[in-house]
C-alpha positions in Angstrom: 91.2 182.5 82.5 88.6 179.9 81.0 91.9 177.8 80.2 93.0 178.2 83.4 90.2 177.0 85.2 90.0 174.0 83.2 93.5 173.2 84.1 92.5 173.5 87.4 89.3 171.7 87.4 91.5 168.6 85.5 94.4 168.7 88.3 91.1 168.6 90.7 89.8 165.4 89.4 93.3 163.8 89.0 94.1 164.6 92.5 90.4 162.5 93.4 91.6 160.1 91.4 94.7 159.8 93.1 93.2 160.0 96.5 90.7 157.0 95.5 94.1 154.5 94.7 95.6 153.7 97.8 92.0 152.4 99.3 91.8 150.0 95.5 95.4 149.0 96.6 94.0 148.1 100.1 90.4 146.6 99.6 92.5 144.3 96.3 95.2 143.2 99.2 92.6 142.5 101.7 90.4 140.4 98.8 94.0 138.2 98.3 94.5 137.9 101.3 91.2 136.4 102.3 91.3 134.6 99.0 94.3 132.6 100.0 92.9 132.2 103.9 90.0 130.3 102.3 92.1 128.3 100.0 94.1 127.2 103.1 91.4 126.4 104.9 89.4 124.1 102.0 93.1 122.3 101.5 93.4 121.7 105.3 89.6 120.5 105.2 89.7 118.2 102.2 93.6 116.6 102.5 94.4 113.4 104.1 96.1 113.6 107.4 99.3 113.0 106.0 98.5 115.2 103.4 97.8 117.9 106.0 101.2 117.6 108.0 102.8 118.2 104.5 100.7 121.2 104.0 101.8 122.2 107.1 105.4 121.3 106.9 105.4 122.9 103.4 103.7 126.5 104.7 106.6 126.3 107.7 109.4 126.5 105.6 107.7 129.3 102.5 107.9 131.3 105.7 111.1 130.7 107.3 109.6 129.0 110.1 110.6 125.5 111.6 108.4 122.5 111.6 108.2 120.2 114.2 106.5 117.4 113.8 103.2 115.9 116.0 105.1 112.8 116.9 108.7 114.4 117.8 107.2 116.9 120.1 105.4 114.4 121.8 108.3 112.4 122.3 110.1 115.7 123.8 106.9 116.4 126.3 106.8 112.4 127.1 110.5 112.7 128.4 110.1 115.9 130.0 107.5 114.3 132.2 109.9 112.0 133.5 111.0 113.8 136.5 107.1 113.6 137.8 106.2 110.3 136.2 109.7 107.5 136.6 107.4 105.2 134.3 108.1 107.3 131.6 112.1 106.0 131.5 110.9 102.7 131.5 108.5 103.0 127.8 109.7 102.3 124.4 109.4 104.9 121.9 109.3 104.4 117.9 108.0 105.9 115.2 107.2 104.6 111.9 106.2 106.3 109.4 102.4 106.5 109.9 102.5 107.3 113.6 104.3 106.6 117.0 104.4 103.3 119.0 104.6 103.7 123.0 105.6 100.3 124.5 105.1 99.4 128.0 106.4 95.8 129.8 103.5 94.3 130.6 105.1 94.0 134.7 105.2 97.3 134.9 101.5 98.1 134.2 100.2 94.5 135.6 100.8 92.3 138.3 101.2 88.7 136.9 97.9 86.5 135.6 95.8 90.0 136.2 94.8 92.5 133.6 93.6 95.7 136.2 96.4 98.4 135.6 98.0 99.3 139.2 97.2 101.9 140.9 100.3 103.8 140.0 99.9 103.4 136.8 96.6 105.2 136.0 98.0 108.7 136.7 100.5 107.8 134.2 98.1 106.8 131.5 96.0 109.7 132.1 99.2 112.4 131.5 100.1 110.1 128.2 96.4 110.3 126.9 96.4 114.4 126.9 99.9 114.6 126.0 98.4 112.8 122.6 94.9 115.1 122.5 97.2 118.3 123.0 100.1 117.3 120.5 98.3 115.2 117.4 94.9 116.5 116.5 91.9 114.0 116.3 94.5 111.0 117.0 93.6 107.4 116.7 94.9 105.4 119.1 95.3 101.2 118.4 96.4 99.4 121.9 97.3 95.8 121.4 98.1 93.7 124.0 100.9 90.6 123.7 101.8 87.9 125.6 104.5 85.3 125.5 103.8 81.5 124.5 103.6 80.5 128.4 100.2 79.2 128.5 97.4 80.5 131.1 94.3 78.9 132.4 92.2 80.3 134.6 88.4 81.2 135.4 88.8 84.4 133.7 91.4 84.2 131.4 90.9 80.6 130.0 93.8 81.4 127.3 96.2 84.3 126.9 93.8 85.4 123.7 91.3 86.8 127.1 94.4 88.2 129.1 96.4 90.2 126.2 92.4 91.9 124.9 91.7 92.5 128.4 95.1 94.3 129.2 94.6 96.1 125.9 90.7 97.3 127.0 92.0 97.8 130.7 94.6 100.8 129.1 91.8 101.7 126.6 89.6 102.3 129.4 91.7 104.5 131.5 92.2 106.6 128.6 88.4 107.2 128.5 88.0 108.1 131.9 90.7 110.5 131.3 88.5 112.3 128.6 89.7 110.9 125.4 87.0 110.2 122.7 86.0 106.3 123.0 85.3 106.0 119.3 89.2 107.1 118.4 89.9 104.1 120.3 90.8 100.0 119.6 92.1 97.7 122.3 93.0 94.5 120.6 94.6 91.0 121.7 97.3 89.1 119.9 98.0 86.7 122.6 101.7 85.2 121.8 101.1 85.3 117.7 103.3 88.6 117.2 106.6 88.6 119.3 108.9 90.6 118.8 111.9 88.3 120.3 111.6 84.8 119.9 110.2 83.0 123.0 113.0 79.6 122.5 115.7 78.9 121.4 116.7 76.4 118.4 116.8 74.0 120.7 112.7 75.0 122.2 114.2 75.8 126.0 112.5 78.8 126.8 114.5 82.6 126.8 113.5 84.1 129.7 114.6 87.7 128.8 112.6 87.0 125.4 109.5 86.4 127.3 109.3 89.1 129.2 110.1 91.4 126.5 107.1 89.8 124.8 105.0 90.4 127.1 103.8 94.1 126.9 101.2 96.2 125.6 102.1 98.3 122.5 100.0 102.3 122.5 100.2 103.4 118.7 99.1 106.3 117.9 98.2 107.3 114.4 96.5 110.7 112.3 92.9 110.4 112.0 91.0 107.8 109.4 92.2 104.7 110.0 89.5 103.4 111.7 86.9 103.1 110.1 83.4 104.0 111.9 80.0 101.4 111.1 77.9 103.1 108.5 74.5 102.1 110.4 73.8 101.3 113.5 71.9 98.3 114.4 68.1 99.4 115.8 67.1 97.8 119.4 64.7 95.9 117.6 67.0 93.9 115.4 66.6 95.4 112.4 69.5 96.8 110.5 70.0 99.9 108.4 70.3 100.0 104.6 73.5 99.5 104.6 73.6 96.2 107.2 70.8 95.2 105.8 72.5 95.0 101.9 75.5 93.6 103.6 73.9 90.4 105.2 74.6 86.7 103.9 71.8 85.2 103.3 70.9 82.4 106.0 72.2 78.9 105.1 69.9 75.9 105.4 
């Protein structure tokens, strides 16, 4: 009898034993789980952002899914918005290999010698700036304004260096008022330094097509880190933070 209650009392304590494993099985599943959440999340925190498309590209396929990339869907949401915006046929699309170029003929944005977007144009600008915000996370956007080598001279735009930066702000400023972040913007003029067609021919007549491909204003949009934010700014007094302050030249005599 004393052997068989031993036996007993031993298949007892197995059978706790056995109850205790499946909850080890799930709190040690649960632990790696959370282990490789947290690892995800540090790698997604601490990579580049091209580093961080990769990532993502990378966990897509482990898991049978498909990636898409930021700046292909865009380019499927721009030309679905066709039908409600006409501009939209009239853009250039590229994309090189750190971003995505959107170019516009400066006629359609602009009426001629003038840098204020047309009315038509703004509703435009606003879909395009949260097509970007919704498709490419924290994306920095360069807008460069061109012109051809026809000189200008006027009150306000004494050389086509003031009218490309001014078409470039006008497009940067619409894109504010439309909500995007001001300090993930540039606007920048390259007047006629950077064609893309030549303005003449061997001869120096002037192409006409050439020119007006020239002139246009070129929306890049890029992942986040390129530009590069001041590290102090300078106090209403005058006076400059450390690092202003261990960057300026000494005055010259």
């Amino acid at each position: 009898m004393a052997t068989d209650k031993g036996h007993n009392n031993l298949l007892h304590e197995h059978e706790e034993e056995g109850d205790e494993e499946p909850w080890l099985i799930s709190y040690a599943d649960m632990m790696t789980l959370l282990f490789g959440f947290f690892v995800l999340m540090y790698v997604f925190a601490s990579a580049k952002s091209g580093d961080a498309e990769k990532v993502r590209e990378g966990l897509a396929k482990s898991f049978g899914g498909t990636y898409v990339p930021p700046y292909e869907e865009l380019a499927e949401q721009l030309a679905q918005q066709a039908e409600d915006h006409p501009l939209v046929n009239l853009i250039d699309l590229q994309q090189p290999k750190d971003g995505m170029e959107i170019t516009f003929r400066s006629n359609l944005l602009f009426d001629s010698g003038s840098a204020d977007l047309r009315p038509d144009v703004k509703k435009t600008m606003g879909m395009i700036a949260k097509l970007i915000s919704k498709n490419v996370n924290d994306a920095e956007i360069f807008v460069s304004g061109h012109t051809d080598d026809a000189p200008i001279s006027t009150s306000r735009f004494p050389s086509n260096w003031e009218l490309s930066t001014s078409r470039a702000a006008s497009v940067v400023r619409e894109f504010i008022e439309s909500g995007y972040d001001p300090k993930m913007m540039v606007a920048v003029g390259y007047a006629e330094t950077r064609p893309a067609y030549p303005n003449r021919d061997d001869k120096g007549i002037p192409l006409k097509e050439n020119r007006e491909k020239n002139r246009r204003v070129v929306i890049k949009v890029v992942a986040p880190g390129l530009i590069k934010q001041p590290d102090k700014v300078q106090k209403p007094d005058g006076q400059m933070g450390a690092a202003g302050a261990a960057n300026k030249e000494p005055a010259q005599n």
